[in-house]
Backbone as a printed PyTorch tensor [residue, N CA C, xyz], in Angstrom:
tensor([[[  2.8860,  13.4800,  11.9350],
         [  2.7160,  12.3930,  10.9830],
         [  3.7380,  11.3000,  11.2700]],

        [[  2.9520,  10.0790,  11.3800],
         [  4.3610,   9.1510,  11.3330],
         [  4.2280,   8.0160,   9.6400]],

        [[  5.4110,   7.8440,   9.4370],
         [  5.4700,   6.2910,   8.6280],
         [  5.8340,   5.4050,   8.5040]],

        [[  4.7730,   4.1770,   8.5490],
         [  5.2100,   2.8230,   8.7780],
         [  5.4950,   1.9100,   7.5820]],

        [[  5.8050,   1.0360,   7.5700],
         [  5.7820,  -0.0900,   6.0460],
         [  4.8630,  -0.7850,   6.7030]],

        [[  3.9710,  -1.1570,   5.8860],
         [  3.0120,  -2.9180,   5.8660],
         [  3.0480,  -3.3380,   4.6350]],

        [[  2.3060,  -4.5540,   4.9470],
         [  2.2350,  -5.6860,   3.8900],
         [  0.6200,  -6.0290,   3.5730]],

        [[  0.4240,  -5.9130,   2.1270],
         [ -0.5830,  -5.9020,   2.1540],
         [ -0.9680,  -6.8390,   1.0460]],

        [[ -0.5370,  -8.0740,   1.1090],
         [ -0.5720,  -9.5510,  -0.1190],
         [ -1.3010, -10.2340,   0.2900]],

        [[ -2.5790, -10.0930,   0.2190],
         [ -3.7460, -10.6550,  -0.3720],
         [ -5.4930, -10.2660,   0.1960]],

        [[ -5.8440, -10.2030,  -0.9420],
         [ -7.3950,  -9.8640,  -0.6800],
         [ -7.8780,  -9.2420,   0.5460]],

        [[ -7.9720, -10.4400,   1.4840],
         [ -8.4010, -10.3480,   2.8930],
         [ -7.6820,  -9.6980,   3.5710]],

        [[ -6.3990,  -9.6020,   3.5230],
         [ -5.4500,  -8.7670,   3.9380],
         [ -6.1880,  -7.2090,   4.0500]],

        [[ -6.3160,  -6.8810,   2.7500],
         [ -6.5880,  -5.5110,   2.3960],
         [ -8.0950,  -5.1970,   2.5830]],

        [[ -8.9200,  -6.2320,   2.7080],
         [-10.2440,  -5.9250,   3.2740],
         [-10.3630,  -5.5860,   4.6290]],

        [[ -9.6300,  -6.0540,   5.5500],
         [ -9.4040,  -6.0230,   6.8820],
         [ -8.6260,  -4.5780,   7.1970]],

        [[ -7.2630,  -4.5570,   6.7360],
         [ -7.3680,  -3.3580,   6.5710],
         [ -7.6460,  -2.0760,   6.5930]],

        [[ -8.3560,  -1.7970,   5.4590],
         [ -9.6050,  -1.1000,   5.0290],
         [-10.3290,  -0.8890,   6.2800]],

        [[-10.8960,  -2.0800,   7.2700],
         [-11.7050,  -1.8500,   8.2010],
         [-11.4750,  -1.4950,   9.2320]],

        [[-10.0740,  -1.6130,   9.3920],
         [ -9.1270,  -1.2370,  10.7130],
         [ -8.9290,   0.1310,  10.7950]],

        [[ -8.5880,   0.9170,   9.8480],
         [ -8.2310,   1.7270,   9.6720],
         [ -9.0890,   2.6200,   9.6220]],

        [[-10.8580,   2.3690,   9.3810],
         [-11.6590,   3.1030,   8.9950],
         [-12.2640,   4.0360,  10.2190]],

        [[-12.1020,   2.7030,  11.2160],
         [-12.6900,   3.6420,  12.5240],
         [-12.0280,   4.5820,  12.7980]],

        [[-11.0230,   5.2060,  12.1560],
         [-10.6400,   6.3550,  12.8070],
         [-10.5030,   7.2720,  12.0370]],

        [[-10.9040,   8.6660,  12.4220],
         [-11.6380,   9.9420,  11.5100],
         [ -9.8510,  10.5660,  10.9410]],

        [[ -8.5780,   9.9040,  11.0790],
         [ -7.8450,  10.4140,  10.6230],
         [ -7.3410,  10.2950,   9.1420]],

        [[ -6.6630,  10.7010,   8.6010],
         [ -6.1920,  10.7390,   6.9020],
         [ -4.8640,   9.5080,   6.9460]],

        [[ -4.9310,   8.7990,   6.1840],
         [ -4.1730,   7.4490,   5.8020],
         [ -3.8040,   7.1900,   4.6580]],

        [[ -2.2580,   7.6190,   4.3690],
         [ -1.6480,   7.5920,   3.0410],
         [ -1.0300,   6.5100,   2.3100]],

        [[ -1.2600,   5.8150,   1.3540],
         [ -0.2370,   4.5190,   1.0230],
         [  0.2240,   4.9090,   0.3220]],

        [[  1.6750,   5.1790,   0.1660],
         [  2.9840,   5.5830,  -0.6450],
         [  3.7230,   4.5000,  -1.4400]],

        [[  3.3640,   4.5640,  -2.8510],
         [  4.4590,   3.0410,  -3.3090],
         [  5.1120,   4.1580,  -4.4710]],

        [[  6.1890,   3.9870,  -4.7760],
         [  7.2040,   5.1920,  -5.3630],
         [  6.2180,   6.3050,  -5.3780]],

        [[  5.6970,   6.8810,  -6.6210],
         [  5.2650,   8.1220,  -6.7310],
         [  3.7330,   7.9120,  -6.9430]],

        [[  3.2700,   7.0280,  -6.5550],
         [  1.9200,   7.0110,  -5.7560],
         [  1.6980,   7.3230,  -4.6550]],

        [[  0.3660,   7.9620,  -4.4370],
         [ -0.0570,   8.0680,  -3.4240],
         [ -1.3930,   8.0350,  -2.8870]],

        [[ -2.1160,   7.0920,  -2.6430],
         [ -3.3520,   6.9790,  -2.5460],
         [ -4.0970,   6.9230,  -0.9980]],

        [[ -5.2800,   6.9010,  -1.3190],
         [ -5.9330,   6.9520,   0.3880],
         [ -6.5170,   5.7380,   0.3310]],

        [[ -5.6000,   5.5750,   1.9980],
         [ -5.5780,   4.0990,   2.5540],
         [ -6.9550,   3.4240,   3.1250]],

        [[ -7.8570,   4.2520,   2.9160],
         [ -9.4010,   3.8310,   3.1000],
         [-10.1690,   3.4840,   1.6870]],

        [[ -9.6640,   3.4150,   0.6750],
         [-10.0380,   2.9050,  -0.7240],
         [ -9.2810,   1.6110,  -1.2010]],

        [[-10.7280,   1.3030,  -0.9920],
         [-10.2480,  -0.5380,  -1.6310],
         [ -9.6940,  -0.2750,  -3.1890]],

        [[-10.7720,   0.4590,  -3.8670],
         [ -9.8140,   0.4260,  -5.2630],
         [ -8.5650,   1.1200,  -5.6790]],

        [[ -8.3980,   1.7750,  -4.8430],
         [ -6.9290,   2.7150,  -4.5590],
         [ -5.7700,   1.8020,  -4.6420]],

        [[ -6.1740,   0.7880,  -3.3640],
         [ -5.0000,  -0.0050,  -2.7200],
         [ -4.8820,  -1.2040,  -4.3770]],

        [[ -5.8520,  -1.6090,  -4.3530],
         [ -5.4380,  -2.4580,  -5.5580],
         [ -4.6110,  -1.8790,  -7.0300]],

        [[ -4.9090,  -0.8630,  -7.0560],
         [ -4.1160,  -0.2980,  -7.9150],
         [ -2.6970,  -0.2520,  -7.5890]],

        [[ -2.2440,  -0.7130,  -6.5410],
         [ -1.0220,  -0.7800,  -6.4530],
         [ -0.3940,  -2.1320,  -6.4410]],

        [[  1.1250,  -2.0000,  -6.6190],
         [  1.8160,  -3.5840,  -6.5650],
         [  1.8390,  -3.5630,  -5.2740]],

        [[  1.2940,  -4.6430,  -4.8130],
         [  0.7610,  -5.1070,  -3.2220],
         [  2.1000,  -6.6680,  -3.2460]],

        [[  3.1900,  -6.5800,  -4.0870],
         [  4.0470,  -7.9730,  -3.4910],
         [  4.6470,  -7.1320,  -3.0510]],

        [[  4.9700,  -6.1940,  -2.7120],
         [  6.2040,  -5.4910,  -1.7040],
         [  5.5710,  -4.7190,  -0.5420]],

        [[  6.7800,  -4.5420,   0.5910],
         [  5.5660,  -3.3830,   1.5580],
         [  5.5680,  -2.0530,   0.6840]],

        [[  4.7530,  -1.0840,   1.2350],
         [  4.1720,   0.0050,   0.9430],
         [  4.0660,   0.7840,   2.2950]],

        [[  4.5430,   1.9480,   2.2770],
         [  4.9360,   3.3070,   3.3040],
         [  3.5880,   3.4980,   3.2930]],

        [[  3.0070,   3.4910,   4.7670],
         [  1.7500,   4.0990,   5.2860],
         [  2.0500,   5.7100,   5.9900]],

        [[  0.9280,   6.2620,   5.3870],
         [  1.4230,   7.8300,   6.0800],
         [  0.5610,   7.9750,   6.7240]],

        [[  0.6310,   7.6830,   8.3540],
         [ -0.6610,   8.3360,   9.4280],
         [ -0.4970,   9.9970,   9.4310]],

        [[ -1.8780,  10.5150,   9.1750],
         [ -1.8770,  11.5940,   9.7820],
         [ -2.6140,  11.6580,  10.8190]],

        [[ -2.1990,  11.5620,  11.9000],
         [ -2.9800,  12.2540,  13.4290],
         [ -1.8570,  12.4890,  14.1820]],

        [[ -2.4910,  13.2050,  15.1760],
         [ -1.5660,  13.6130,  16.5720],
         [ -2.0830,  13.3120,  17.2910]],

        [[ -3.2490,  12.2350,  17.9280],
         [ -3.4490,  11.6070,  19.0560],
         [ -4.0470,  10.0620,  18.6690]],

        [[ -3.7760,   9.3420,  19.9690],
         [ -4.8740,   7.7490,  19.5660],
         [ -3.5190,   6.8750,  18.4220]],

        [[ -2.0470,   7.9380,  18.5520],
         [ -1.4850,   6.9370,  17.9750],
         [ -1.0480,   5.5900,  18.2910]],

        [[ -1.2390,   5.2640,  19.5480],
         [ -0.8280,   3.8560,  19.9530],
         [ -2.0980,   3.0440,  19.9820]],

        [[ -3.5120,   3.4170,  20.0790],
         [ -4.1750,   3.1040,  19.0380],
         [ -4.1990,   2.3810,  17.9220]],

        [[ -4.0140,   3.3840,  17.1940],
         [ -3.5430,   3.1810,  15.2130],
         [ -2.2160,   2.2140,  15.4060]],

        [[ -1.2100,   2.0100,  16.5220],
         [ -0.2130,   0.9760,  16.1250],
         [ -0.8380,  -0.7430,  16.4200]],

        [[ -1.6250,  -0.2620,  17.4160],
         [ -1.9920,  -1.9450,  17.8750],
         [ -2.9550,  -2.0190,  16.4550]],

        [[ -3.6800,  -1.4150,  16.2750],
         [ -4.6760,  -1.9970,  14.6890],
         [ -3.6990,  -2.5660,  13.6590]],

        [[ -2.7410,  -1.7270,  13.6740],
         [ -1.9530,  -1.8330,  12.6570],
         [ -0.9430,  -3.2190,  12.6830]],

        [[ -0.8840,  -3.9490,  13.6440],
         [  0.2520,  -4.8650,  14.4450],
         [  0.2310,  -6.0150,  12.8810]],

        [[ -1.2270,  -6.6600,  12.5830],
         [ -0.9950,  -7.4690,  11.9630],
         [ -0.2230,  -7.0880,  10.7560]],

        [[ -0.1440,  -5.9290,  10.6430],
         [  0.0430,  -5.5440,   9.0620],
         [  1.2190,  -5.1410,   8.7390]],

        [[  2.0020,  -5.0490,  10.1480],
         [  3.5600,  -3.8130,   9.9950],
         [  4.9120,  -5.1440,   9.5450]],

        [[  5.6280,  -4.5770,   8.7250],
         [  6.5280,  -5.3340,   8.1740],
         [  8.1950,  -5.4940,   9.3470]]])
């Protein structure tokens, strides 16, 4: 497992996102204090305060450099 911070302030932000992240069959955690929701749910993510970053929890063990270039726009 690794974890990253992103930023995820505004709409399109988090729609994109969402889509980046989807192509891949692995589990995707967004951590904001004692939340924890899955990073493939649009209504998940909004439930959170999106003005600060938020700890992404990849779970996979391969295709992670992959998951970092998707991730490029988003990492804090």
């Amino acid at each position: 497992m690794k974890t990253v911070q992103i930023s995820l302030n505004s709409i399109d932000k988090v729609k994109s996102f969402v889509n980046a992240i989807s192509q891949f069959e692995f589990d995707f955690d967004l951590i904001s204090g004692r939340y924890v929701i899955d990073a493939k749910s649009i209504m998940g993510i909004f439930s959170l305060d999106l003005s600060k970053p938020i700890d992404l929890a990849i779970h996979a063990e391969s295709e992670v450099d992959e998951i970092m270039e998707a991730l490029k726009p988003y990492l804090v």
